[in-house]
C-alpha positions as CSV (number, residue, x, y, z in Angstrom):
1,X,-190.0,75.9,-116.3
2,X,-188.2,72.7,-115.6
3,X,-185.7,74.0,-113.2
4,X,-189.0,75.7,-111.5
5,X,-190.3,72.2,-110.8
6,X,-187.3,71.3,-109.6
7,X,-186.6,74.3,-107.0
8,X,-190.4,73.5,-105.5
9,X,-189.9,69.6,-105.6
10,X,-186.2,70.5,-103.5
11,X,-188.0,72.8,-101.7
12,X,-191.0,70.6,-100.8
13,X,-188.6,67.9,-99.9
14,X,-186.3,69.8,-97.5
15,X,-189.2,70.9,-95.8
16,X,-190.7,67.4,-95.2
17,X,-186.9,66.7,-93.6
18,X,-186.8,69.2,-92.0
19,X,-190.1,68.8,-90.1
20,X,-188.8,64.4,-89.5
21,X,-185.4,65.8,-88.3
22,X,-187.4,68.4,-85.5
23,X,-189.9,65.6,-84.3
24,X,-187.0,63.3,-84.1
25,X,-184.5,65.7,-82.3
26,X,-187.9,66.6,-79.5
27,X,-188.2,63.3,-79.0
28,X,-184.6,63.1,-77.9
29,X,-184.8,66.3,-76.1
30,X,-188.1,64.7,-74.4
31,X,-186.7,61.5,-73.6
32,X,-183.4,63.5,-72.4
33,X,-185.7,65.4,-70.1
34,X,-187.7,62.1,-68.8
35,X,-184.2,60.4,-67.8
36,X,-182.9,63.9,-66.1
37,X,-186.1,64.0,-64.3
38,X,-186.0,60.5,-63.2
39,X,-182.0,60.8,-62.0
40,X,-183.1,63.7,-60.0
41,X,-185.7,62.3,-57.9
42,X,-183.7,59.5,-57.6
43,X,-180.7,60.8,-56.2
44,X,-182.9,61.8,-53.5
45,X,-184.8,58.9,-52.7
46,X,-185.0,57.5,-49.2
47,X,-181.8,60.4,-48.4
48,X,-182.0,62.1,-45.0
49,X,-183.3,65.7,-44.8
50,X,-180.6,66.7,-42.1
51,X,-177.3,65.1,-42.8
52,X,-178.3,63.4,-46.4
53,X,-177.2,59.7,-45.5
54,X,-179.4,56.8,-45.9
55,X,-182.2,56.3,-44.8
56,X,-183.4,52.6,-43.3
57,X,-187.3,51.4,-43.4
58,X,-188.3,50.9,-40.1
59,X,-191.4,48.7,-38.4
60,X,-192.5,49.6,-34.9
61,X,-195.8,48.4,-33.4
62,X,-197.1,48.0,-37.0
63,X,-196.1,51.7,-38.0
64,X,-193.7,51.9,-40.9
65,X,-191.4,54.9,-40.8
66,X,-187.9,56.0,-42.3
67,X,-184.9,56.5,-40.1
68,X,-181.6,57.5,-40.9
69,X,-178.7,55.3,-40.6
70,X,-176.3,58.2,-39.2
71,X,-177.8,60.9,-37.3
72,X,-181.2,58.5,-36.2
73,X,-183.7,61.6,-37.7
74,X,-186.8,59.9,-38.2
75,X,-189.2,60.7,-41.6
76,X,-192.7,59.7,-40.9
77,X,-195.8,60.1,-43.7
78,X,-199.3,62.3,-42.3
79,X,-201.0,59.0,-42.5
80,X,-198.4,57.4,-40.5
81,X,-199.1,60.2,-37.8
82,X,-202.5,60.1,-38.0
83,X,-202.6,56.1,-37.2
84,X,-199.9,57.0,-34.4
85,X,-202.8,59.4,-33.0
86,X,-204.5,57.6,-30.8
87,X,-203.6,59.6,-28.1
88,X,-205.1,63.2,-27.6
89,X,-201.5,64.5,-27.6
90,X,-200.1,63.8,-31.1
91,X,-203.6,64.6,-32.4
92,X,-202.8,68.1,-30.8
93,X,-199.8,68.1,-32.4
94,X,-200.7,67.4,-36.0
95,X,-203.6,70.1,-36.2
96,X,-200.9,72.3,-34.5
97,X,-198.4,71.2,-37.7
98,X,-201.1,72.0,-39.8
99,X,-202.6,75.2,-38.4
100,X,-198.5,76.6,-39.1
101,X,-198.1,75.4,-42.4
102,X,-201.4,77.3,-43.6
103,X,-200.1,80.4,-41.8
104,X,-196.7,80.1,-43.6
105,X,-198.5,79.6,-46.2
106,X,-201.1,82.7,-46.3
107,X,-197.7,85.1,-45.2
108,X,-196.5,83.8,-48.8
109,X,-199.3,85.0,-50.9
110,X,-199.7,88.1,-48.6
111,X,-195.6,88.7,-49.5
């Protein structure tokens, strides 16, 4: 009867570490994940698109852009274009952009 008690106190208390050891090992595993995350968007950041130098921040007439410090490609935000779009032309051009990306994007979900 004794040794009973025993077995369901052991019992009781290796499950209670059991469940402290899991919450701590996710929280490692989360906070693992968080710093991965954080590296990969990082190693990214402010990289060119075509030859993956660095890319320089850029004033012009007001207008803030990114350009590359090797090939000179040029990364500019849709808000930055629509300021830029004072003229008919570029105005064109972006509901052009835009009329292609939904078509890419409906031949997607039709695929």
């Amino acid at each position: 009867m004794y040794t009973d008690r025993l077995n369901d106190h052991s019992l009781l208390e290796e499950e209670y570490f059991y469940k402290k050891d899991r919450e701590l090992i996710d929280k490692m595993h989360d906070a693992e994940y968080k710093k991965q995350e954080l590296l990969a968007r990082t190693a990214h950041y402010h990289k060119c698109g075509c030859c993956g130098h660095d890319m320089k921040e850029t004033v012009h007439d007001d207008l803030q852009f990114l350009q590359c410090q090797h090939c000179e490609n040029v990364q500019v935000s849709m808000e930055m274009l629509e300021v830029m779009s004072q003229g008919k032309k570029l105005k064109n051009l972006i509901s052009e952009l835009q009329i292609r990306k939904q078509v890419e994007e409906e031949e997607k979900a039709s695929a």
